[in-house]
C-alpha positions as CSV (number, residue, x, y, z in Angstrom):
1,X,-130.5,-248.1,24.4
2,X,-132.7,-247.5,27.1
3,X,-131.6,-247.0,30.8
4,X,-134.3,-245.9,33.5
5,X,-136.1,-242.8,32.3
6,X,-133.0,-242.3,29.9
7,X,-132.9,-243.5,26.7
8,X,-130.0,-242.8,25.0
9,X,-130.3,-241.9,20.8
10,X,-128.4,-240.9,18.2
11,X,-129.6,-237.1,16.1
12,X,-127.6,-235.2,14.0
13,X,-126.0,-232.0,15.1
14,X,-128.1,-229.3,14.8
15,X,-127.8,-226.4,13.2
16,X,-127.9,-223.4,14.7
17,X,-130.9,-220.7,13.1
18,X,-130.9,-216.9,13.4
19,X,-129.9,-215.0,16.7
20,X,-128.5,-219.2,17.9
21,X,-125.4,-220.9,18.9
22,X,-124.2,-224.1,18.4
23,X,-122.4,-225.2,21.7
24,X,-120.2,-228.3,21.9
25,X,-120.5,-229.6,25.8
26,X,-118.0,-229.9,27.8
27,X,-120.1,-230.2,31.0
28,X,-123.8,-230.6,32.3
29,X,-125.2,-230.5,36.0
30,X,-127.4,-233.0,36.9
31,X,-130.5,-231.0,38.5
32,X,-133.1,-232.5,40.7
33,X,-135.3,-230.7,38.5
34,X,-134.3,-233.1,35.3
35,X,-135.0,-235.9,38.1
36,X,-138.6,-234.7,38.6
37,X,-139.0,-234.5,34.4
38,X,-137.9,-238.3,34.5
39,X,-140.0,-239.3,37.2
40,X,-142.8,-237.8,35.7
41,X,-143.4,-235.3,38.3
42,X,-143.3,-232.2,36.0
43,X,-145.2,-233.2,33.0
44,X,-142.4,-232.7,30.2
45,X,-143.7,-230.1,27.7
46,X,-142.1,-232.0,24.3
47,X,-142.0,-236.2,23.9
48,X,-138.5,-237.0,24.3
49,X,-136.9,-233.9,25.0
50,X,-133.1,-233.8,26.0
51,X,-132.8,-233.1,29.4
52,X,-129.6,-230.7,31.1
53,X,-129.8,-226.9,31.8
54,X,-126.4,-226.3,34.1
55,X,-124.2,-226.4,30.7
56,X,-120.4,-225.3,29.9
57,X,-119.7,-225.3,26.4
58,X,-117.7,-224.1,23.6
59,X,-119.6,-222.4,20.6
60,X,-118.9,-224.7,17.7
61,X,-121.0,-222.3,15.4
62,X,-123.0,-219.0,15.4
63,X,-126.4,-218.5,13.5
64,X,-127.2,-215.1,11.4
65,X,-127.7,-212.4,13.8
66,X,-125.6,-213.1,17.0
67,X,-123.6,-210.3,18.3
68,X,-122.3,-211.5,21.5
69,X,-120.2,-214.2,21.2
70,X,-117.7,-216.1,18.8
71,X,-116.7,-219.4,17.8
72,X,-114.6,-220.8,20.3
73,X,-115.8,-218.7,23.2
74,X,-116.7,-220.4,26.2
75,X,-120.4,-220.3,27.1
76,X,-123.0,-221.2,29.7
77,X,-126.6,-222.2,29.4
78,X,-128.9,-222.4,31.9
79,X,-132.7,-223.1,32.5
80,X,-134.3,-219.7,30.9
81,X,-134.1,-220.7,27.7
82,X,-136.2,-217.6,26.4
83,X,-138.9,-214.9,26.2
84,X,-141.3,-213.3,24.6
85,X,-139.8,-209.9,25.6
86,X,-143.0,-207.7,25.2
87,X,-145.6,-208.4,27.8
88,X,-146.0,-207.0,31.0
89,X,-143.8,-209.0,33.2
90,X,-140.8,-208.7,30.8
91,X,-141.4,-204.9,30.6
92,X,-141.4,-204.8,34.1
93,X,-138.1,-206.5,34.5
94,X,-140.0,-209.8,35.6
95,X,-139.2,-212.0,32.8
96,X,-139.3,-215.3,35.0
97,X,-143.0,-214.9,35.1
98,X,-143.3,-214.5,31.3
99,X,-146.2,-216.6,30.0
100,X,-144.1,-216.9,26.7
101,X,-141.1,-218.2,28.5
102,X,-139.2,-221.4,27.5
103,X,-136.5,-223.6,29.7
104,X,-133.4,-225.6,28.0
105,X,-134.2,-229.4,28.7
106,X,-137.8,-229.0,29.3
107,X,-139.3,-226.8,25.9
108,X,-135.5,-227.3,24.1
109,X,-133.2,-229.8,23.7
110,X,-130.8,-229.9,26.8
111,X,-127.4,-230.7,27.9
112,X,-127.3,-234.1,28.4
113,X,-126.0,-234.4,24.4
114,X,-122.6,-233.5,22.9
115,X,-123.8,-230.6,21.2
116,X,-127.1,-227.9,21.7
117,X,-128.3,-224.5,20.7
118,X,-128.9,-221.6,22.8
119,X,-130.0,-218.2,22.0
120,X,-127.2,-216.1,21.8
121,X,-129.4,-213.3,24.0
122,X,-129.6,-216.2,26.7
123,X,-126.2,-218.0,26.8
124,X,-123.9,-216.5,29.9
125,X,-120.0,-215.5,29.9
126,X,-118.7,-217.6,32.5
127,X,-116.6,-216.5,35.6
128,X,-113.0,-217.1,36.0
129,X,-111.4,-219.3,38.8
130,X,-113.5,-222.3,38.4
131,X,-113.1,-225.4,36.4
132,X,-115.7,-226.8,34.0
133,X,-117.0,-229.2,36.4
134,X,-117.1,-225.9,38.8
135,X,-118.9,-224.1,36.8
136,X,-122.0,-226.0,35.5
137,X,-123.9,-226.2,38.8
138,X,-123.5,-222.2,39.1
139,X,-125.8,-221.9,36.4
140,X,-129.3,-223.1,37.9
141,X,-128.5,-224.3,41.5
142,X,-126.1,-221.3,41.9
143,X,-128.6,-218.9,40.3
144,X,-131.7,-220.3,41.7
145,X,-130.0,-220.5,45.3
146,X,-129.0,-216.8,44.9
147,X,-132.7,-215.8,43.9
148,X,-134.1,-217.3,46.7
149,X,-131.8,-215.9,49.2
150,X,-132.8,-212.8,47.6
151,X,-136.6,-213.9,48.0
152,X,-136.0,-214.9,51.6
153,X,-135.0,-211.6,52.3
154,X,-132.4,-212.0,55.4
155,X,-131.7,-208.8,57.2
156,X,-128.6,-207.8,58.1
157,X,-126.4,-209.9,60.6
158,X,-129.4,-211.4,60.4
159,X,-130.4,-215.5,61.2
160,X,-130.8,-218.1,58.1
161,X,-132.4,-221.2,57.8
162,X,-131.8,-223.6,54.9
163,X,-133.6,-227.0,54.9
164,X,-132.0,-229.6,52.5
165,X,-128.0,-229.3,51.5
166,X,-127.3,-230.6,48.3
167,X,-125.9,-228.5,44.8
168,X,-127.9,-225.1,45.6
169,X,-128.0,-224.8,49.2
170,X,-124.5,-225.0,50.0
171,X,-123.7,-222.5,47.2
172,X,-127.1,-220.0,48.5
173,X,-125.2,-220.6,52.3
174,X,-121.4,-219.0,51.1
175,X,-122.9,-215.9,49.8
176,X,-125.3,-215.5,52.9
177,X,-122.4,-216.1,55.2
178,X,-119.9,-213.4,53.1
179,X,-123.2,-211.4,53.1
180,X,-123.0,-211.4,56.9
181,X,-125.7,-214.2,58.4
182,X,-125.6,-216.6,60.6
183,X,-126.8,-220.1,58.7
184,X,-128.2,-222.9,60.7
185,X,-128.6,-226.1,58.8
186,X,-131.6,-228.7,58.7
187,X,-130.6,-231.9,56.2
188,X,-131.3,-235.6,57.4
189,X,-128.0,-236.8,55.0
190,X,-124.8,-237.3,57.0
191,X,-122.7,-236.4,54.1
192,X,-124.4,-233.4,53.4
193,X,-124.3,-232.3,57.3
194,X,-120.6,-232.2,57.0
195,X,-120.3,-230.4,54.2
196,X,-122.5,-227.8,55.7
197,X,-119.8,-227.3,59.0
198,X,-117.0,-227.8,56.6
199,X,-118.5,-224.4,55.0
200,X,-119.2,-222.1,58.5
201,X,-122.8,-223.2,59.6
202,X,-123.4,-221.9,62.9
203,X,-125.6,-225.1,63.5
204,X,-126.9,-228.5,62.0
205,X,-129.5,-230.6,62.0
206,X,-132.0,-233.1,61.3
207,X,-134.8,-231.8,58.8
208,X,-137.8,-231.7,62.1
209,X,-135.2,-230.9,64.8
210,X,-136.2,-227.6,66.6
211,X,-134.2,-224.6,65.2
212,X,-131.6,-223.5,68.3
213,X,-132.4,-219.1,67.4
214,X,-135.3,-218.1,65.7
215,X,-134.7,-217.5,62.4
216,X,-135.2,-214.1,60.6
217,X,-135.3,-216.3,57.3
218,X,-135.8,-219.5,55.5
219,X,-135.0,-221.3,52.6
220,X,-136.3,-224.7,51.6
221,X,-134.3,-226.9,49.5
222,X,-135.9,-229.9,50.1
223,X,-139.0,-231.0,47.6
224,X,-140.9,-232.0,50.7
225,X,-144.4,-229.9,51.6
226,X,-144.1,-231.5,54.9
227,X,-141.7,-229.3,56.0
228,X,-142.9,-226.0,55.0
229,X,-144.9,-226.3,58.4
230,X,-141.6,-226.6,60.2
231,X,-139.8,-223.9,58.3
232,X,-142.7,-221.4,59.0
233,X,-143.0,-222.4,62.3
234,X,-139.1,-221.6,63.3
235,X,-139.6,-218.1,61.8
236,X,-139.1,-215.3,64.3
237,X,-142.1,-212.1,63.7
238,X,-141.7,-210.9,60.0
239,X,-139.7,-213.8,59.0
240,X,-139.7,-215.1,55.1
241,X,-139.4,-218.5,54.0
242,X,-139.0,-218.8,50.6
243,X,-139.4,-222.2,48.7
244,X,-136.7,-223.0,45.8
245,X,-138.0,-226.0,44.1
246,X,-140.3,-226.1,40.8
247,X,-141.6,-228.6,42.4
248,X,-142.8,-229.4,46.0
249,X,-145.1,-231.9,47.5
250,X,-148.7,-231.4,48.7
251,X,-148.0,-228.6,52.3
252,X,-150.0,-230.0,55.1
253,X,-152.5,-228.2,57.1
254,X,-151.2,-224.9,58.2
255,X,-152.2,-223.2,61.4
256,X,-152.7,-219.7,61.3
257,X,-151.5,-218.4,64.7
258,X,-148.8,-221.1,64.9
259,X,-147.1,-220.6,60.6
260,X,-148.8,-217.4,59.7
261,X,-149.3,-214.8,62.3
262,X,-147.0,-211.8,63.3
263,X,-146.5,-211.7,59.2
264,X,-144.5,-214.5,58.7
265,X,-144.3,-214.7,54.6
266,X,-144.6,-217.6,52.8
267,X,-143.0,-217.0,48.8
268,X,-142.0,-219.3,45.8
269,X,-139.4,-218.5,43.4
270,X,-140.0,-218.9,39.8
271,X,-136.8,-219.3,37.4
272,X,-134.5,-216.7,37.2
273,X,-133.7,-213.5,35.5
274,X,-130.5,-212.8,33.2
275,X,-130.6,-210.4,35.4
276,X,-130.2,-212.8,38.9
277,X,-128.2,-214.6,36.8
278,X,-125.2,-211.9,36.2
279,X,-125.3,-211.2,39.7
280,X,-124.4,-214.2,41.0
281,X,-121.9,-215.0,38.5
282,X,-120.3,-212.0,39.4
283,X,-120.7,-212.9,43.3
284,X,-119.1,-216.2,42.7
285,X,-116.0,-215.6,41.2
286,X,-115.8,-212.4,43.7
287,X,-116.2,-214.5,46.8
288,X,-114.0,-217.7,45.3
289,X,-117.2,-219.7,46.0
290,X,-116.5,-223.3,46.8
291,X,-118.1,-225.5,44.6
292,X,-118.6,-229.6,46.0
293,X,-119.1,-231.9,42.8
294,X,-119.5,-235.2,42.3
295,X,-118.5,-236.0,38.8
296,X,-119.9,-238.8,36.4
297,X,-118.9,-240.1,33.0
298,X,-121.8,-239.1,29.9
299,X,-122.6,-242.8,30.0
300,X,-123.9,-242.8,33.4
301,X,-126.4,-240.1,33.8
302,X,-128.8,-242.4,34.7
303,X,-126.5,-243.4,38.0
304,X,-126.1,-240.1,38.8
305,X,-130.3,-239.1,38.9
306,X,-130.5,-242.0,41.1
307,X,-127.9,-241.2,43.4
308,X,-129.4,-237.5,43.2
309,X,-132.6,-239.3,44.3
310,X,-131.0,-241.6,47.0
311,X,-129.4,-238.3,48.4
312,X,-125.7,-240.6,47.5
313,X,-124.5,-237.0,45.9
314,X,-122.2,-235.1,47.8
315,X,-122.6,-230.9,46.6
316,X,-123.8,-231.2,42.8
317,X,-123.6,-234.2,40.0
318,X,-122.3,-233.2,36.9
319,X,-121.9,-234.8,33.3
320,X,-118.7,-235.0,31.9
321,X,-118.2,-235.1,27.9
């Protein structure tokens, strides 16, 4: 049955090979990242490849060779799916630049399916305090939030700038504000403005509106090149903005003097690390991290990537098996 990009199809549970677990769902964030794989944005690496890489699960099963967990254990998987774990950016600790590496719902099946397999090196024990539902969009918008605060580099007590508010910013803005900085807001959704004050933001805004303080750093949420100008432009001397998305669309012309000068720093962020990944989780269920979800039967994953599109989400869709 087909519905949108989706098509939903029946394959028999897999079975899970050497150093893999089989993991039953329980839940799946929808990430605007799947969005841009249905659209046709990223080009999808496999033909009809499951999407879904924010997943909470029980193992069902465990290959030969796993070591870390057990059937009926609890387990999340996220968008690093895997590694070669021998060239240079791996031995230097930089295995989200790995030229080897694979993603869950983009090289792998995904989490939009009532059962997957993970490497047992790459599946994460989960946090206490949080439900299911909680915990699925920890493990890409949480993680990928919390890499590109680290990317963005925010001083202490120092300024913040997040553009966009949906599932990864407003998780990225609690553990700047525990960490100390003052977030100022920039989202054109209504809903997503209020959530933002609900959680402590010094200010908010509309996505072009002039920042009220210069801002130390930035983060931009937002798939939208047009306003990495903006961003840049609100930096005070030194400022970073880092970009969170895999994907972004075409950055118009930047002026040097105006986005670039006094070493303002314009970074990406690639994926995660395990790494990145342990941090956060460990920050989250620290800091009681307030996760806003917006829940959706299995059957309607299609509604909830168009409602992700529309901007009709309020914090993060997830799946529910």
């Amino acid at each position: 049955m087909s519905s949108g990009p989706l098509e939903l199809t029946d394959r028999p549970v897999p079975e899970p090979g050497p150093g893999e677990l089989l993991v039953k769902v329980i839940a799946c964030g929808v990430c605007r990242t799947d969005l841009h794989l249905a659209e046709g944005d990223l080009p999808p690496h496999h033909p009809r490849t499951t999407p879904g890489h924010e997943v909470v699960g029980q193992v069902a099963a465990t290959g030969p060779g796993t070591s870390r967990f057990r059937e009926g254990d609890r387990v999340g998987a996220a968008w690093l799916a895997g590694t070669d774990g021998s060239c240079r950016f791996c031995r230097r600790g930089q295995e989200n630049l790995c030229p080897g590496s694979s993603y869950t719902g983009w090289d792998i099946h995904g989490g939009y399916a009532e059962y997957l397999t993970v490497a047992d090196a790459f599946a994460h024990p989960l946090p206490g305090g949080f439900s299911d539902t909680e915990l699925a969009p920890l493990l890409c918008a949480g993680i990928i939030g919390y890499r590109a605060l680290v990317r963005a580099e925010v001083p202490p007590g120092g300024t913040l700038g997040i553009w966009g508010f949906g599932g990864s910013a407003h998780l990225a803005a609690q553990v700047a504000m525990a960490q100390g900085a003052q977030v100022h807001v920039f989202t054109r959704a209504p809903a997503a403005r209020d959530l933002a004050r609900d959680l402590g933001a010094a200010s908010v805004q509309d996505s072009f509106d002039p920042s009220p303080v210069p801002l130390d750093s930035a983060i931009l949420f937002a798939p939208v090149g047009d306003i990495v100008p903006a961003a840049l432009a609100a930096l005070d001397r030194n400022g970073t903005l880092a970009v969170a998305g895999i994907y972004l669309t075409d950055i118009p012309s930047l002026n040097y003097s105006k986005h670039l000068f006094q070493e303002r720093n314009l970074r990406s962020v690639t994926s995660n690390t395990r790494g990145d990944a342990q941090e956060f989780l460990t920050l989250a269920e620290r800091l009681k991290i307030k996760v806003t979800t917006t829940p959706y039967p299995f059957s309607q994953a299609a509604r909830a990537l168009a409602d992700l599109e529309a901007e009709r989400v309020h914090g993060a869709a997830v799946l529910q098996m």
